[in-house]
MMTF fields as JSON, N, C-alpha, C and O atoms, coordinates in Angstrom:
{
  "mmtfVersion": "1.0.0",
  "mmtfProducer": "UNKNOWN",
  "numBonds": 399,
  "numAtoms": 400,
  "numGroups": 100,
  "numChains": 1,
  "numModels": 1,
  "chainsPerModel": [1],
  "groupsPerChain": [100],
  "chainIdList": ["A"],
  "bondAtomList": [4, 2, 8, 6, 12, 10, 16, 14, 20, 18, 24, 22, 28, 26, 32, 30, 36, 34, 40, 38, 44, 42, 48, 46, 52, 50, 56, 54, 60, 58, 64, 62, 68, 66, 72, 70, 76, 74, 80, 78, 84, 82, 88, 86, 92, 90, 96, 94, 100, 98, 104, 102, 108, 106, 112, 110, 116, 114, 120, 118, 124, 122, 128, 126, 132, 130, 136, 134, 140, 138, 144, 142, 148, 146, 152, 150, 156, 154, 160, 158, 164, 162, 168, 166, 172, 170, 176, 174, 180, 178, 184, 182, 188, 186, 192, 190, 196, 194, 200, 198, 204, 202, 208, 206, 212, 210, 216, 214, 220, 218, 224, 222, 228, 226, 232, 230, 236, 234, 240, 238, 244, 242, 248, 246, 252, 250, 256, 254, 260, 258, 264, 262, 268, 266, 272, 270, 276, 274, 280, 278, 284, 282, 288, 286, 292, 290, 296, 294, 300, 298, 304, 302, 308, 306, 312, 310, 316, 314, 320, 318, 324, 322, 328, 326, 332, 330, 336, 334, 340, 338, 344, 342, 348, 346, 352, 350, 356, 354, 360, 358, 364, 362, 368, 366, 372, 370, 376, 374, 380, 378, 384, 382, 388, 386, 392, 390, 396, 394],
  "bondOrderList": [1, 1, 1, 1, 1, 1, 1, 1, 1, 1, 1, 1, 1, 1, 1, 1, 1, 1, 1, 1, 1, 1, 1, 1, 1, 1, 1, 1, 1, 1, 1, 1, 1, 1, 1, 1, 1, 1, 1, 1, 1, 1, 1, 1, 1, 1, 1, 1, 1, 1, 1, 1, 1, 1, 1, 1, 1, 1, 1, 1, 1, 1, 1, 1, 1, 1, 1, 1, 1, 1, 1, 1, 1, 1, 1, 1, 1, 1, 1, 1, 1, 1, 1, 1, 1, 1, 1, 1, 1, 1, 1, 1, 1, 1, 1, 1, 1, 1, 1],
  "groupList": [{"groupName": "UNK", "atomNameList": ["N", "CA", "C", "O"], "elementList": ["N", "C", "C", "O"], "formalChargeList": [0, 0, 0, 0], "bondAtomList": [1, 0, 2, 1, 3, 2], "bondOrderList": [1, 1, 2], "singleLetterCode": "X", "chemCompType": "L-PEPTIDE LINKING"}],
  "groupTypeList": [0, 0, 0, 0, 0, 0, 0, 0, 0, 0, 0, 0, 0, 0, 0, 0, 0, 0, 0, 0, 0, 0, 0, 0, 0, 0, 0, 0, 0, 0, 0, 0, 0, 0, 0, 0, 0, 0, 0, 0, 0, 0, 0, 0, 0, 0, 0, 0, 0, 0, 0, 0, 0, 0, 0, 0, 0, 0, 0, 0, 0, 0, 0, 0, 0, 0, 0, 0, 0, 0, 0, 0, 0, 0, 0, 0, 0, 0, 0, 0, 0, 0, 0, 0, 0, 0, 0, 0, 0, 0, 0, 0, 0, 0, 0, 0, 0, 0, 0, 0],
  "groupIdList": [1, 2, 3, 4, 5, 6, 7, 8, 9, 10, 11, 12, 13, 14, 15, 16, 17, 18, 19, 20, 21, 22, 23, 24, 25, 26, 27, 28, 29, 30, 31, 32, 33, 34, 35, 36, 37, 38, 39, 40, 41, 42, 43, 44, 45, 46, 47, 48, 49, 50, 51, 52, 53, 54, 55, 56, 57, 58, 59, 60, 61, 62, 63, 64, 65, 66, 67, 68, 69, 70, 71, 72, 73, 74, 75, 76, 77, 78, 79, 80, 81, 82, 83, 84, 85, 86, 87, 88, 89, 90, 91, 92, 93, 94, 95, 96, 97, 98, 99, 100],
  "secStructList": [7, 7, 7, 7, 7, 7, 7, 3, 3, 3, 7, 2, 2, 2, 2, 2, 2, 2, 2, 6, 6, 6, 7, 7, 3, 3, 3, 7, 7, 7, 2, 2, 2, 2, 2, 2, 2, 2, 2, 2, 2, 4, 4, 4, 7, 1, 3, 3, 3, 3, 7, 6, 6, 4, 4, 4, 6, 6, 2, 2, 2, 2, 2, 2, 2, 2, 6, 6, 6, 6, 6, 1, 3, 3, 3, 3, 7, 7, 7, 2, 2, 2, 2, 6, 6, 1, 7, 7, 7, 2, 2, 2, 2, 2, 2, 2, 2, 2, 7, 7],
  "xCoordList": [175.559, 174.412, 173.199, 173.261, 172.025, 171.231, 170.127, 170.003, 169.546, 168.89, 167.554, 167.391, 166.196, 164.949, 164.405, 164.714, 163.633, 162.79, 161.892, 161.203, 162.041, 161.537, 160.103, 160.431, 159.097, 158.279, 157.42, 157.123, 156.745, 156.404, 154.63, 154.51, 153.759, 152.319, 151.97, 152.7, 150.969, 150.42, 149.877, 149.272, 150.056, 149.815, 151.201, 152.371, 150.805, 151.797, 153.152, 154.221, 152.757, 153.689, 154.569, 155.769, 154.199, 154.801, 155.602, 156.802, 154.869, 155.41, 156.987, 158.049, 156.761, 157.889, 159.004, 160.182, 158.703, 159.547, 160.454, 161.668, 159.87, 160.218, 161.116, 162.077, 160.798, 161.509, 162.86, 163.855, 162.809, 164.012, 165.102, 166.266, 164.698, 165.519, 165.773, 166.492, 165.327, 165.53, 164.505, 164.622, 163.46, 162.524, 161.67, 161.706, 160.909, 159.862, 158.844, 158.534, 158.087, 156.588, 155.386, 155.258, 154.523, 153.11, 152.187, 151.799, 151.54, 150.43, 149.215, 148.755, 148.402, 146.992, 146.3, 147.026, 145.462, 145.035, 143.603, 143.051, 143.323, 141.827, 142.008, 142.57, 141.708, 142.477, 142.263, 143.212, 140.897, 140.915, 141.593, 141.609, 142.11, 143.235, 144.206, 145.165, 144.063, 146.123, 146.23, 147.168, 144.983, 144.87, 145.076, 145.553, 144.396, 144.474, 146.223, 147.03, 146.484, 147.92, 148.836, 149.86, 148.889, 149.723, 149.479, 150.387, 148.48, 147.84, 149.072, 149.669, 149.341, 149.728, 151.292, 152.057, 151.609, 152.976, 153.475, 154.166, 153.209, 153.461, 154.599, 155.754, 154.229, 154.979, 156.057, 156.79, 156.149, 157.901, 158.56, 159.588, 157.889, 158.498, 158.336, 157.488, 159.466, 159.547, 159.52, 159.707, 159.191, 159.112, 158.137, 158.473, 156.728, 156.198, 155.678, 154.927, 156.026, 155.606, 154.505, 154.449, 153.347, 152.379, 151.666, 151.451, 151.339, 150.74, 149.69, 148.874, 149.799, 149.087, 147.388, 146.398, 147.357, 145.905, 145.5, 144.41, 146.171, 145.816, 145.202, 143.99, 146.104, 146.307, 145.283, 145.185, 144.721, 143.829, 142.674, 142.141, 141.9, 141.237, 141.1, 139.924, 141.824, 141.983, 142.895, 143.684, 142.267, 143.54, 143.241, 144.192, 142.004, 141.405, 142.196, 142.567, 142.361, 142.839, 144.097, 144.477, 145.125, 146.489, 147.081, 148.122, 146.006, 146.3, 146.533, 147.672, 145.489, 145.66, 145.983, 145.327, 146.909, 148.175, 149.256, 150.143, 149.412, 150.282, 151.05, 152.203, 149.452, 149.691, 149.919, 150.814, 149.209, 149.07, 150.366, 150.856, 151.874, 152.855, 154.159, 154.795, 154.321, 155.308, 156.69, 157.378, 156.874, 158.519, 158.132, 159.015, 157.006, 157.143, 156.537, 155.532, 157.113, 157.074, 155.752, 155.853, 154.72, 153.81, 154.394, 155.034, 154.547, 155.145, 154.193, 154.131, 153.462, 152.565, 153.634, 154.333, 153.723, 154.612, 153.773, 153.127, 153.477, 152.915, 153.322, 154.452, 151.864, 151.702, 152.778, 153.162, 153.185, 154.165, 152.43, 152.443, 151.613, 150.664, 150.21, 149.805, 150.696, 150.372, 151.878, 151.92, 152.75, 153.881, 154.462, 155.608, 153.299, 153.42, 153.128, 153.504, 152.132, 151.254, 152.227, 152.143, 153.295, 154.381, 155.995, 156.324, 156.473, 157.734, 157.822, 157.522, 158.292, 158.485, 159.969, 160.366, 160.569, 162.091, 161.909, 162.016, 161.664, 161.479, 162.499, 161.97, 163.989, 165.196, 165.331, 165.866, 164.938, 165.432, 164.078, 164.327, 162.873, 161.874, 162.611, 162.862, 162.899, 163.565, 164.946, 165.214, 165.916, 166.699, 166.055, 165.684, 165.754, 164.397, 164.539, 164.927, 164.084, 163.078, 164.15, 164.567, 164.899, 165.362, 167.02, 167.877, 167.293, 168.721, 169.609, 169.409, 171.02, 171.624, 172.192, 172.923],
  "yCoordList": [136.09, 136.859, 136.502, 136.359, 136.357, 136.006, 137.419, 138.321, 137.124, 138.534, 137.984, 136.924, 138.997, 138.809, 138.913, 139.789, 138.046, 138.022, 138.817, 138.812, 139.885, 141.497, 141.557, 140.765, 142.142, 142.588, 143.57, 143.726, 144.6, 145.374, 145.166, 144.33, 145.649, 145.408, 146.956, 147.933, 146.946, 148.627, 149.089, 148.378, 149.937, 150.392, 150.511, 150.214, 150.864, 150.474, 151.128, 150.619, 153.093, 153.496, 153.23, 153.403, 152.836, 152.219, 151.338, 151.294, 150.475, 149.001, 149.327, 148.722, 150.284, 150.65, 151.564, 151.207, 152.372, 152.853, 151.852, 151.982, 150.697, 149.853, 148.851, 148.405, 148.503, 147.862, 148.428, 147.87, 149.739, 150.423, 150.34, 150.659, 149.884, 149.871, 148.29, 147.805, 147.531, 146.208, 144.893, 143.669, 145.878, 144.808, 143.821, 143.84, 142.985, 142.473, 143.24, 143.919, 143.218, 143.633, 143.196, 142.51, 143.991, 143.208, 144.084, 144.555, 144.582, 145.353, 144.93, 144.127, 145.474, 144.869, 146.264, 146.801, 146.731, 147.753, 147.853, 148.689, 146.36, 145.867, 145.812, 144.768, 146.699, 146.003, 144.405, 143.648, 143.953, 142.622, 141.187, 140.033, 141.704, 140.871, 140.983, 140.212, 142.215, 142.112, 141.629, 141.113, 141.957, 140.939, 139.271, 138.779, 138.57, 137.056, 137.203, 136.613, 137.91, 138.064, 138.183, 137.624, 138.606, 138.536, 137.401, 136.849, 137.096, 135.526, 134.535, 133.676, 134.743, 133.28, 133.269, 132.349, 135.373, 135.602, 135.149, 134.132, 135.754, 135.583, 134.067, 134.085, 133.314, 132.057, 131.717, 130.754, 132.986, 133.003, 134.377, 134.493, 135.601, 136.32, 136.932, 136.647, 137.972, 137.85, 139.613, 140.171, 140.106, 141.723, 141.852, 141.431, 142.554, 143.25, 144.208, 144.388, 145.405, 146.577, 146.795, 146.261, 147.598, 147.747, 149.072, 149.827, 149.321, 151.607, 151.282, 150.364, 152.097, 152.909, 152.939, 153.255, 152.642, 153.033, 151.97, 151.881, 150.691, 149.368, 149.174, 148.974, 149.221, 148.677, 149.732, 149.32, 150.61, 151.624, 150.812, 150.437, 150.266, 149.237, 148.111, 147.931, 147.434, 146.017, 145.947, 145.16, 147.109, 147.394, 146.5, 146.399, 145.718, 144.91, 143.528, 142.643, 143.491, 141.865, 141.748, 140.577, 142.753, 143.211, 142.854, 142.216, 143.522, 143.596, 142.066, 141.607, 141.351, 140.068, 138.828, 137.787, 139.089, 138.746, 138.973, 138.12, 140.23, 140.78, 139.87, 139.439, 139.645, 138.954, 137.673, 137.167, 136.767, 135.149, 135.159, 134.051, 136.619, 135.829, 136.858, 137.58, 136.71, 137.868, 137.693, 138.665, 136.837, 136.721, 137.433, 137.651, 137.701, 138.763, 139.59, 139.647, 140.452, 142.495, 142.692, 142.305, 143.382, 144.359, 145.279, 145.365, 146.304, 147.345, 148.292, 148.1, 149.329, 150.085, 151.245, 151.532, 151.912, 153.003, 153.905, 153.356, 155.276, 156.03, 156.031, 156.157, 155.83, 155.34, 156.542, 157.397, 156.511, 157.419, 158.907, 160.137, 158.189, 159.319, 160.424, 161.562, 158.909, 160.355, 160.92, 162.023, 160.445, 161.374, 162.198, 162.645, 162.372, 163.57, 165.295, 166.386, 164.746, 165.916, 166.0, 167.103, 165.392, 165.531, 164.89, 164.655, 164.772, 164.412, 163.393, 163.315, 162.515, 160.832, 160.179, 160.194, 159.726, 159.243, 157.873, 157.37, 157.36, 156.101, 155.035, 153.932, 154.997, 154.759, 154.906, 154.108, 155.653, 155.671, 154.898, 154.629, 154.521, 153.789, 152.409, 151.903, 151.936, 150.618, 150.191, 148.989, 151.151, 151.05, 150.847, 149.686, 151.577, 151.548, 150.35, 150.015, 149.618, 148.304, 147.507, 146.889, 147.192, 146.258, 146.5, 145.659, 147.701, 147.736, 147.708, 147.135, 148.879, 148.879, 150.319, 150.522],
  "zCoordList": [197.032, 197.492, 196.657, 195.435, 197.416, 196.205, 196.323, 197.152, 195.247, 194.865, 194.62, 194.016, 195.28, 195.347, 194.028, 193.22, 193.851, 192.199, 192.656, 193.677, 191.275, 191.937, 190.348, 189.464, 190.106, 189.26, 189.582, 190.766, 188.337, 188.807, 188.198, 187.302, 188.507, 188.205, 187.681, 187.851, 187.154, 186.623, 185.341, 184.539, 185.253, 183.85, 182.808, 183.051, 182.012, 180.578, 180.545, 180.209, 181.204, 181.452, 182.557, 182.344, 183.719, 185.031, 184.727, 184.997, 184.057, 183.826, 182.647, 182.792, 181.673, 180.944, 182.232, 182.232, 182.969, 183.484, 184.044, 183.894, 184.786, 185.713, 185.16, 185.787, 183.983, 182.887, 182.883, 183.345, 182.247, 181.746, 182.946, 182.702, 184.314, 185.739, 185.608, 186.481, 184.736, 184.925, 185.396, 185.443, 185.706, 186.2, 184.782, 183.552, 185.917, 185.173, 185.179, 186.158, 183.88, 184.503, 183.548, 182.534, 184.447, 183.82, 183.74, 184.809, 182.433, 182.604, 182.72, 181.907, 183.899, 184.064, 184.661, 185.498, 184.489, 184.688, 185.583, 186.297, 185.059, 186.229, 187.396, 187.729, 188.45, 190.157, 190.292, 190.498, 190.151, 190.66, 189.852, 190.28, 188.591, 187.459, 188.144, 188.115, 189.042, 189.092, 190.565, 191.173, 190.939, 192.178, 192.653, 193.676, 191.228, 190.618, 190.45, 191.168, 189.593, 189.599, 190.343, 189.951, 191.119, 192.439, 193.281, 193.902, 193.315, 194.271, 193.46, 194.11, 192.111, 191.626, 191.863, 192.15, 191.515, 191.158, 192.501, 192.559, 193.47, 195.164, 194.93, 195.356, 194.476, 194.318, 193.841, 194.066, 192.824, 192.437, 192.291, 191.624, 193.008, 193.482, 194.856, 195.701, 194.932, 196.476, 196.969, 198.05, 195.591, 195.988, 194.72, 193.613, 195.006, 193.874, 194.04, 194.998, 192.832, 193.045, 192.387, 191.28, 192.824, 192.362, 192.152, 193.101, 191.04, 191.062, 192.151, 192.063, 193.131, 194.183, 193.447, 194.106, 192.345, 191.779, 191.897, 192.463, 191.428, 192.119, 193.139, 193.222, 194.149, 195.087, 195.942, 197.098, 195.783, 196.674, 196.418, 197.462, 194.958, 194.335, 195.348, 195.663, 195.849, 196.244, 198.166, 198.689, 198.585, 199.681, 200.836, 201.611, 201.213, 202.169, 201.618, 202.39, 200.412, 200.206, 199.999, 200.006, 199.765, 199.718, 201.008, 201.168, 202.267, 203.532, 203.766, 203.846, 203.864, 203.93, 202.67, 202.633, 201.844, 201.436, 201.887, 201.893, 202.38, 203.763, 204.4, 204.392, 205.259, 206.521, 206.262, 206.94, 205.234, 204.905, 204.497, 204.716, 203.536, 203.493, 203.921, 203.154, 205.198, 205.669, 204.69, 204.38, 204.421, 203.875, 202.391, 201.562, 202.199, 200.687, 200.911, 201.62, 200.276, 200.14, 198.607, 197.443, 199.256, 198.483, 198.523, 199.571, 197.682, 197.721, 196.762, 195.548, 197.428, 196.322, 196.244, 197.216, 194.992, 193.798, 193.2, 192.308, 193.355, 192.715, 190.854, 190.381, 189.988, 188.676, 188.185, 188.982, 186.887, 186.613, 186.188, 186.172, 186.01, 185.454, 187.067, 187.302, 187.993, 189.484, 189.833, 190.378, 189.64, 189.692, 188.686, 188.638, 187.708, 186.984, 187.428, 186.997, 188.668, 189.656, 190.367, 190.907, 190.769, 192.08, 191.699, 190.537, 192.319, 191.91, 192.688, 193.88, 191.907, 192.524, 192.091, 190.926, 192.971, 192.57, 192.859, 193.978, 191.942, 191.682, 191.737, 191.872, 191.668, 191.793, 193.603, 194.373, 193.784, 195.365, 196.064, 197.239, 195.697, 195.871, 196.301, 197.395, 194.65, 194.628, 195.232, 195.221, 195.799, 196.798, 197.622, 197.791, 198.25, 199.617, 200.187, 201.306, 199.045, 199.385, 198.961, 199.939, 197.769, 197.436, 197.828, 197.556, 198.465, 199.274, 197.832, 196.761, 198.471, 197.607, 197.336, 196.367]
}
């Protein structure tokens, strides 16, 4: 079985939660850095998750990364600092998407 090269984008705490589940990640906190960032990552991964704070930042050019690469998954994740206001199950997120 092969398994999708998965990373996560965000802030420091996101990026540690996401870790502790196994991922990669990357903190960038500028929308349009993590935007450059994903343009390049897109190339060797095939699922990336990104805080919702991002991606609200950059949502016209997300869209069309979208579309330019259907065989990979954007996936926006509420930051752990907005699922402090709500309850977010973050584990059942990454099932979701990455099956399992």
């Amino acid at each position: 079985m092969l398994y999708a090269m998965h990373i996560v984008v965000g802030d420091e705490y996101t990026v540690a939660l996401f870790k502790l589940l196994g991922f990669e990640g990357r903190v960038i906190e500028d929308p349009h850095s993590a935007l450059d960032f994903i343009k390049k990552a897109l190339q060797n991964y095939d699922v990336i998750f990104l805080t919702s704070t991002l991606a609200k930042a950059v949502r016209r050019e997300l869209d069309d990364l979208r579309m330019a690469n259907p065989r990979k998954l954007l996936v926006e994740v509420p930051s752990v600092k907005e699922g402090m206001e709500r309850e977010v199950n973050y584990l059942q997120i990454v099932r979701q998407v990455l099956g399992g």
